[in-house]
N, C-alpha and C positions, 0 to 999 in steps of 0.2 A: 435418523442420524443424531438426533440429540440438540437439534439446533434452536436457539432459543425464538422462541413464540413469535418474535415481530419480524426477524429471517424468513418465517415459515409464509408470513400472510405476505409480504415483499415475493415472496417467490409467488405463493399462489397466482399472484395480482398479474406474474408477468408471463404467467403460463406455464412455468415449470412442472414437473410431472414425476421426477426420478431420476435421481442421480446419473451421469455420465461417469465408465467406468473409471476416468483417472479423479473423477469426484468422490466414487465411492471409495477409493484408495487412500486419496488423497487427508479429504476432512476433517477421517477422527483422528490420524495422528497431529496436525494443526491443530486442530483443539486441545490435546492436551498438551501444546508446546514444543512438539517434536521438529527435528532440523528436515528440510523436505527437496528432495531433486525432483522434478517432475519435468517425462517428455510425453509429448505427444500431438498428433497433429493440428494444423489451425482448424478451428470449430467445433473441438472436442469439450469445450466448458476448462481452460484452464485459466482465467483468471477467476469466475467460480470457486475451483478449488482451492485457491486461496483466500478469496477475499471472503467467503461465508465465514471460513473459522475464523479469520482475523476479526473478526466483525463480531461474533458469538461473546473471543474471546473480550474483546475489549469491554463488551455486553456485560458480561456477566463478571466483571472487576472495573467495575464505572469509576470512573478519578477525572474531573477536571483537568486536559490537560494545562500546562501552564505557559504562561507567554512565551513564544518565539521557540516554541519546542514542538514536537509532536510525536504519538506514540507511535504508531507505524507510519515506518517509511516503507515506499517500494518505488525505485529506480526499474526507471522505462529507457530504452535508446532512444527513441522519437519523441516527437510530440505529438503525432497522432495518435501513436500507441498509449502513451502517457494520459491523453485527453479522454481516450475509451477507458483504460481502467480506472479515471477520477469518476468518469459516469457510471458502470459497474459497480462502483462502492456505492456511489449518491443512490442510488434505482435499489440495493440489497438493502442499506441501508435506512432507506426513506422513511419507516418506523422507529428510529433508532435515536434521531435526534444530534450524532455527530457532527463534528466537524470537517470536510475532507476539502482538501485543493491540490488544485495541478499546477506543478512551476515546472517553466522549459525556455528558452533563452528566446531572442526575437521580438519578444512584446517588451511591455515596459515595467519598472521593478514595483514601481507604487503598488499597484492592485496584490502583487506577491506579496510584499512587504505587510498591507494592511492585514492579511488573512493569513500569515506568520507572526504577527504582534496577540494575535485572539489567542493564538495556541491551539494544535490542530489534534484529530482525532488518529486521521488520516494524511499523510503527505506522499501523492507523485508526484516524482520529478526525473527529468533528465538529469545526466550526473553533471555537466557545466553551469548549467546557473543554479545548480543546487551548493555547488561547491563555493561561488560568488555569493551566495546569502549567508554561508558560514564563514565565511572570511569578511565579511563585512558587519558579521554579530549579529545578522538579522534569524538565524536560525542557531540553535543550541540542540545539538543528537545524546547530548551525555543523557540523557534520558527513556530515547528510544527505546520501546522493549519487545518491536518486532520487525523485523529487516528481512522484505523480498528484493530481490535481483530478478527482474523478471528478463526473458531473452537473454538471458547470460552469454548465449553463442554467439548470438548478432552486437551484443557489448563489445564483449572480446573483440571479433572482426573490426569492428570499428575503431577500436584503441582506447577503448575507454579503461585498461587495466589499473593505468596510474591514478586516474581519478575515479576509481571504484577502491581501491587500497586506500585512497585519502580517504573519503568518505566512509568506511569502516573503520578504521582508524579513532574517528571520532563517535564511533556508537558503542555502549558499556560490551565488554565481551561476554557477558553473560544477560542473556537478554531472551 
């Protein structure tokens, strides 16, 4: 699929073998930047299918992110959910050397706060205390240059629409 060389041994390391079909749908249009809806059932590899290209892509256009910024975001409803795909990134990533953190409401802001002052590579988060770190300065999206909505369905149901509109709002519309 095209994936850059320390993707490839991160994958080998965890057992993967060949693409899941909304992987192989999925990936190369991610990689070259393309907008992406993707359904399909739980256990089929779909934050895979996102987080390899995002991960490629960042790869292969390296830039220090910059303090209290980060390049991709991807908004989780939970925190659990949220917590799995920070580790998804960290485990694809692990040859890669980025940056990634999870923020989601309930704990405390210090640890969030220190690991948005570094400037991230990767940022999930829940959209309420994501929105509490940009109104407080501790995060800056004018930067971001790749934005997943993951569970968009379970967002919605939940009411998250006002604070998913805020939070695009402040990411460049062309990203």
């Amino acid at each position: 699929m095209g994936l850059n060389k320390a993707l490839l041994t991160a994958l080998a390391a965890t057992g993967y073998e060949k693409p899941t079909p909304i992987q192989a749908k999925s990936i190369p249009d991610v990689m070259k930047g393309k907008d992406l809806l993707g359904i399909a059932q739980t256990g089929t590899g779909k934050t895979a299918a996102f987080a390899l290209p995002i991960l490629h892509r960042l790869a292969e256009n390296r830039v220090a992110p910059k303090p209290r910024t980060t390049r991709a975001l991807i908004l989780s409803p939970t925190r659990e959910l949220a917590t799995q795909i920070a580790d998804s990134f960290k485990q694809y990533g692990a040859h890669l050397g980025f940056r990634v953190a999870v923020i989601f409401g309930g704990v405390k802001y210090g640890p969030q706060e220190r690991a948005l002052q570094q400037g991230l590579d990767v940022l999930v988060a829940a959209p309420g205390r994501l929105l509490d770190h940009i109104q407080q300065k501790t995060l800056d999206l004018s930067s971001t240059e790749i934005f997943v909505l993951d569970e968009a369905d379970q967002m919605l149901d939940l009411g998250f629409i006002k604070p998913i509109r805020q939070i695009v709002s402040r990411i460049p519309a062309k990203r």
